[in-house]
C-alpha positions in Angstrom: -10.8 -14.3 12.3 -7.6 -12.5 14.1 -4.5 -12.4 13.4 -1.8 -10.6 16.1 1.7 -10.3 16.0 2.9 -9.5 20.0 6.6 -7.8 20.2 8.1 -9.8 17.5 12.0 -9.8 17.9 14.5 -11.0 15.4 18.1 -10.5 15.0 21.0 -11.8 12.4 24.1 -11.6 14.1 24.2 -8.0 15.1 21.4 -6.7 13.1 18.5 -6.4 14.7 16.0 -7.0 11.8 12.6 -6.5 13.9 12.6 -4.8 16.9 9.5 -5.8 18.7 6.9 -5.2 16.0 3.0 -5.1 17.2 0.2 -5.5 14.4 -3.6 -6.9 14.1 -4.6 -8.2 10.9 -8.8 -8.8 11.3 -9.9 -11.5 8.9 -11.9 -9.9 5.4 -9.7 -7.2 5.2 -6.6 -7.0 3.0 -3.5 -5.5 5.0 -1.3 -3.7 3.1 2.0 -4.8 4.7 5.1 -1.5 3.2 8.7 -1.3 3.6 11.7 -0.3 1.7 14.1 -2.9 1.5 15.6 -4.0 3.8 13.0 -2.6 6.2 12.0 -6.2 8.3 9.0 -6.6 5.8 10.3 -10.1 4.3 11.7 -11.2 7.8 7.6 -10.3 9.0 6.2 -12.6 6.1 8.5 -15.4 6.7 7.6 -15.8 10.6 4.4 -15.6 9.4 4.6 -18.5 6.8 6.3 -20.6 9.3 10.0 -20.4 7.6 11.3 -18.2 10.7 10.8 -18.9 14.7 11.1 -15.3 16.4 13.5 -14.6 18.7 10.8 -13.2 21.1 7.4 -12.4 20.9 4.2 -14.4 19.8 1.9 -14.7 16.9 -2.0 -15.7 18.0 -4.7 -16.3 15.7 -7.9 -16.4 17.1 -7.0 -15.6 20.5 -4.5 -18.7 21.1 -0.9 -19.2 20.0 -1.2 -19.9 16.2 -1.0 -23.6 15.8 -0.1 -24.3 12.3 -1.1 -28.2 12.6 -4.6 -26.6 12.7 -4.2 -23.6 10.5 -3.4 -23.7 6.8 -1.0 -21.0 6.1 -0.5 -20.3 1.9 3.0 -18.2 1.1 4.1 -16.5 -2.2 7.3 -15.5 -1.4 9.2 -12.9 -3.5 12.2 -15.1 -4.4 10.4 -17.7 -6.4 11.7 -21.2 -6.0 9.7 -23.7 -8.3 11.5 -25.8 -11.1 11.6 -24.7 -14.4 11.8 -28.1 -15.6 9.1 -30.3 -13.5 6.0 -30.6 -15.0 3.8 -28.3 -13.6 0.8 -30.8 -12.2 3.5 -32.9 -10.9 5.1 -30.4 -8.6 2.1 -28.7 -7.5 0.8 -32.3 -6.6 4.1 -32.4 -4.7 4.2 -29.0 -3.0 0.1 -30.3 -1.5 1.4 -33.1 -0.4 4.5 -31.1 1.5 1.4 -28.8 3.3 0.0 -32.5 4.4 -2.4 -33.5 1.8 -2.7 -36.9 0.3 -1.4 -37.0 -3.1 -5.1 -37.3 -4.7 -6.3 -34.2 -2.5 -3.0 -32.6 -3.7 -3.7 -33.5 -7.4 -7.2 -33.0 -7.2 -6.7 -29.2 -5.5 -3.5 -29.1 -8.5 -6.3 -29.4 -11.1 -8.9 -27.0 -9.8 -6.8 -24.1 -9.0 -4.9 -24.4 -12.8 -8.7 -24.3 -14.0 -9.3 -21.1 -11.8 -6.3 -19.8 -13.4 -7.1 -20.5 -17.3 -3.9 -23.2 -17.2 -5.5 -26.5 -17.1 -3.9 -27.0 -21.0 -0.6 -26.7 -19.5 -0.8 -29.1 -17.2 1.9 -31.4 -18.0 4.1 -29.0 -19.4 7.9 -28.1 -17.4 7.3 -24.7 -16.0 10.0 -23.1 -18.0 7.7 -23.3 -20.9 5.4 -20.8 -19.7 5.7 -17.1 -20.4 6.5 -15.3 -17.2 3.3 -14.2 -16.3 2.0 -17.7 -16.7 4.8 -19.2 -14.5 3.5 -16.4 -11.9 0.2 -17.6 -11.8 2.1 -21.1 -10.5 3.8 -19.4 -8.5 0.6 -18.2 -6.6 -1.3 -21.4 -7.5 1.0 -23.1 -5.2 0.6 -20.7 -2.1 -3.8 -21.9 -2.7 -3.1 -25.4 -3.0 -4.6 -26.0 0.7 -7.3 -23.5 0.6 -5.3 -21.6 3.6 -6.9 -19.7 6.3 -4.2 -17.4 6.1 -2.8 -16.2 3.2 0.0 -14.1 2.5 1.6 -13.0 -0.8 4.5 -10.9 -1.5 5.0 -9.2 -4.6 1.5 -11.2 -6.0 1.0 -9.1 -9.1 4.8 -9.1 -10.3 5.0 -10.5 -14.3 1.3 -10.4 -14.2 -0.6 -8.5 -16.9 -4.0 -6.9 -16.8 -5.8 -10.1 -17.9 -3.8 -12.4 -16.3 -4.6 -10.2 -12.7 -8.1 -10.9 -13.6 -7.8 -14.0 -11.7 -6.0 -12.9 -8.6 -8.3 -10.4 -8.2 -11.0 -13.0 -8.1 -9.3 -14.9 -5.4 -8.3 -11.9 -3.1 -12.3 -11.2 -3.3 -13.2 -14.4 -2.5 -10.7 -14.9 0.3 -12.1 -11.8 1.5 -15.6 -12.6 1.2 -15.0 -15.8 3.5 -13.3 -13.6 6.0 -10.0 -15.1 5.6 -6.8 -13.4 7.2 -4.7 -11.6 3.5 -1.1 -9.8 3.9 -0.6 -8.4 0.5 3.0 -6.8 0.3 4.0 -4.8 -2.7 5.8 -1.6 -4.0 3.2 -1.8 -6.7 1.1 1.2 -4.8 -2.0 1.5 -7.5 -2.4 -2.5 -6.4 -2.4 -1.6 -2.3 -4.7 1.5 -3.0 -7.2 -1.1 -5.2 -7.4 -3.9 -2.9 -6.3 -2.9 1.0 -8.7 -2.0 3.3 -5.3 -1.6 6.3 -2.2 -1.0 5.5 1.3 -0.9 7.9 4.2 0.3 7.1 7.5 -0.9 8.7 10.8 0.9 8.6 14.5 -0.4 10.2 12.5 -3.2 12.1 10.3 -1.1 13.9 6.4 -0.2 12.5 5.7 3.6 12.1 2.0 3.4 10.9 -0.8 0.9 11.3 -4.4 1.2 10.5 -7.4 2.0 8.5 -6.6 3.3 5.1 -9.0 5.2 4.7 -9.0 6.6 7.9 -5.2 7.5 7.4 -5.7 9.3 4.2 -8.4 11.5 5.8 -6.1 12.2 9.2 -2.9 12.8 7.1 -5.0 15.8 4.7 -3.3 18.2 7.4 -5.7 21.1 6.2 -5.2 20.7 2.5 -7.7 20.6 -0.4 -7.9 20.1 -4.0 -10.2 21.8 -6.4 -9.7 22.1 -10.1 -11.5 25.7 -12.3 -13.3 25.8 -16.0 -10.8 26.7 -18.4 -7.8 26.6 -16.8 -5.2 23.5 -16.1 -4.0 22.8 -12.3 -0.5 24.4 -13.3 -1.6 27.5 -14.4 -4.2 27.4 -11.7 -1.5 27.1 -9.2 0.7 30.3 -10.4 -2.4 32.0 -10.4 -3.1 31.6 -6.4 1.0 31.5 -5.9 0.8 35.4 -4.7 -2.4 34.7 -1.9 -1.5 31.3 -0.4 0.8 31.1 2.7 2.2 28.0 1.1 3.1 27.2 -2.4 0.2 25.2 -4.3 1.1 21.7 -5.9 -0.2 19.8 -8.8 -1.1 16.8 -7.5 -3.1 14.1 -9.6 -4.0 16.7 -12.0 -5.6 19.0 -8.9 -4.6 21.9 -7.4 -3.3 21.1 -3.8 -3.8 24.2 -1.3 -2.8 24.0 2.1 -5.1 26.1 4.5 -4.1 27.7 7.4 -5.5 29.3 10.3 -5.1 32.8 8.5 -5.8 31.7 5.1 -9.0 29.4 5.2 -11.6 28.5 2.9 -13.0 32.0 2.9 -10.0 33.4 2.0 -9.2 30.9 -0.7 -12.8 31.2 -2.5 -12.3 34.7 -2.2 -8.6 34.7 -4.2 -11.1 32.7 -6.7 -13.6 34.8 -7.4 -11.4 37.6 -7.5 -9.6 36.0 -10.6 -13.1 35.7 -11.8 -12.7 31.5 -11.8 -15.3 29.1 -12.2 -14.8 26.3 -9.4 -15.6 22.7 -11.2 -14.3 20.6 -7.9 -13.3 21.1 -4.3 -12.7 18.9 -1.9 -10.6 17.9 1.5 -7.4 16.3 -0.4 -6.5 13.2 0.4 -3.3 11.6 0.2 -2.2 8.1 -2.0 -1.0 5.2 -1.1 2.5 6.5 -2.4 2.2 9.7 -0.6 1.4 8.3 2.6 4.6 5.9 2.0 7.1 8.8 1.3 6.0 11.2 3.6 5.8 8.7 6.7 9.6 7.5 5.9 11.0 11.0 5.7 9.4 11.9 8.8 11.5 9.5 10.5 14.4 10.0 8.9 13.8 13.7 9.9 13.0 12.8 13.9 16.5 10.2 13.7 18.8 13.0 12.7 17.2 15.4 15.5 
């Protein structure tokens, strides 16, 4: 499965919310889909989802214009919108029968996904009854109800606790495994470092960084490394190679971040070390987070717009 969004355009009034956006989402692999707000992100997710038509551009899924009367498309949108006082198999029978199932498939799909979810008790209870990370698990319940092909959730883990993430995480591997199209949007980064294989992130309409993560964490090391010593915490290990490094060394996930340089390389720096009479315990080409990536990629923009 494919997923490609051509040169999407979309304006309100005189902002111009996307501004011909290009991305590839390859089915059993999670994208990772960043933005600050504001940034086009939500405006993506809802052409997407069918909520939106694009001023210009195209979205094609499997190599022909995406035809959502043949597709299933499943949404979690950020701004949640079911009623707090509907019983909860009732609406979700409701909402399967608004993607164009028959009310027994609806009910019938209702029923499963609640017993995925550990909820099946709380069937006929309103949904304002529910705790609020209960009432997120309908939330996403909804966007499953017709098993979609392509499944997009924003802000997925938001209420959620460790157990009750438990089960998400079982579907975003199963959706996976079945090599299903996911766009997973959060600010949540230790989530998009967990589960995304690609990640893009979009900034004032336009997209300044699409690809493999992994792949972009190792070109975005820009000659740095980590390494940690016996005996010795990455602060102190830090002041102690202050005098010898052309840059400053950071603490950085409890590591010592050195940034090598044509005239201070490796040599150099395991020389500084041993002169200390240090004990190295790791080393290692240093490899930027999620977060990391995030920050450094927006203020390089905002760096090249004001020249």
């Amino acid at each position: 499965m494919n997923l490609q969004l051509n040169e999407l355009t979309k304006r309100y009034g005189a902002k111009e919310a996307l501004k011909g956006i290009s991305l590839t989402v390859e089915g059993g692999r999670t994208l990772g889909f960043l933005g600050r707000n504001g940034a086009g992100k939500t405006t993506t997710l809802r052409i997407l989802a069918g909520v939106f038509a694009p001023d210009g551009g195209s979205v094609v899924y499997n190599g022909a214009p995406l035809d959502r009367r043949a597709t299933t498309v499943g949404y979690l949108p950020e701004e949640r919108g079911l009623y707090s006082k509907v019983g909860i198999l009732d609406q979700l029978t409701y909402i399967g029968q608004l993607k164009g199932m028959n009310r027994s498939q609806a009910k019938n799909a209702a029923r499963r996904c609640l017993q995925e979810f550990e909820l099946e008790d709380c069937a006929g209870k309103p949904l304002g009854t529910l705790s609020k990370g209960n009432q997120q698990k309908v939330q996403i319940i909804q966007s499953l109800l017709n098993d979609p092909d392509i499944l997009i959730l924003d802000e997925p883990f938001s209420g959620l606790d460790p157990v009750n993430a438990r089960a998400l995480k079982r579907v975003i591997r199963s959706y996976e495994s079945q090599g299903k199209i996911l766009i997973f949007s959060s600010h949540e980064m230790s989530y998009v470092e967990e589960f995304c294989t690609d990640i893009a992130i979009i900034r004032e309409g336009s997209i300044l960084l699409s690809g493999e993560l992994q792949r972009i964490r190792r070109s975005q090391s820009n000659g740095r490394v980590y390494l940690t010593v016996s005996g010795m915490d990455p602060k102190a290990l830090c002041s102690a190679l202050q005098d010898v490094c052309p840059r400053p060394p950071l603490v950085v996930d409890e590591k010592a971040v050195v940034q090598l340089t044509e005239s201070f390389g490796q040599n150099a720096l395991f020389s500084a070390i041993a002169a200390r009479n240090l004990q190295v315990e790791s080393y290692g080409v240093y490899e930027p987070s999620v977060e990391s990536i995030f920050v450094e990629t927006n203020r390089a923009a905002e760096e090249a717009e004001a020249g």
